[in-house]
C-alpha positions, 0 to 999 in steps of 0.5 A: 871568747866565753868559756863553755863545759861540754859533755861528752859521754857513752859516744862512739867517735869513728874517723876514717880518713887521715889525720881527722882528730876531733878538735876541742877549742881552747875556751871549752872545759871537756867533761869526757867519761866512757866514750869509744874512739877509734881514728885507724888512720890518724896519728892522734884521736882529739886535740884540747887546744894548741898543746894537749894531743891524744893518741890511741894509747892514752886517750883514756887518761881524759876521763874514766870509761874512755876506750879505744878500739874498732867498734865493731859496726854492722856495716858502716856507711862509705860516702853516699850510702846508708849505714848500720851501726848496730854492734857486732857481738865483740865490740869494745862498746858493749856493756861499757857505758854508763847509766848516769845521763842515759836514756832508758831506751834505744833508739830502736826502743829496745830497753837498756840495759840489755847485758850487764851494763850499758852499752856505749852508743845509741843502741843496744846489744 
């Protein structure tokens, strides 16, 4: 297997069905910084390979920036709909991202920053 790096920064990682971490292959270096995850309903958020399992409670331990918490959707999508995924004064993504990396515009072409910091996701408060 080739070894590849992946980044993973300022994503917001929602699952809402049981038991659905994200998985990470054992060949891949993760570079994971201020991202939010939220998995209600399963018991760990990201598996790294065989051996390397995070739950809610030390996901930040994979990087500086990594939180965990119900991000706070306008109105996220159940199956067959569409979805809003603007944030809702309150969530835990606001003004917790970071700038290195980040586009300078949302994707409603709202400048970034907006408050003291960026936001994590791809539109801002």
């Amino acid at each position: 297997l080739l070894p590849i790096t992946v980044l993973l920064r300022n994503n917001i990682f929602c699952g809402r069905g049981p038991e659905c971490p994200i998985y990470i292959g054992e060949c891949v270096t993760p570079i994971i910084d201020h991202n939010l995850f939220y998995f209600p309903d399963s018991p760990w958020v990201l598996q790294h390979g065989e051996n390397n399992q995070y739950t809610s409670q030390d996901i930040s331990s994979l990087g500086t920036g990594n939180k965990y918490g119900d991000p706070l959707f306008v109105n996220p999508a159940v199956l067959g709909q569409v979805g809003d995924y603007h944030l809702q004064n309150g969530s835990p993504a606001i003004d917790s991202g970071t700038s290195e990396g980040a586009p300078n515009k949302d994707l409603d072409k709202k400048s970034r920053p907006q408050g003291k910091g960026y936001d994590i996701g791809c539109y801002e408060k």
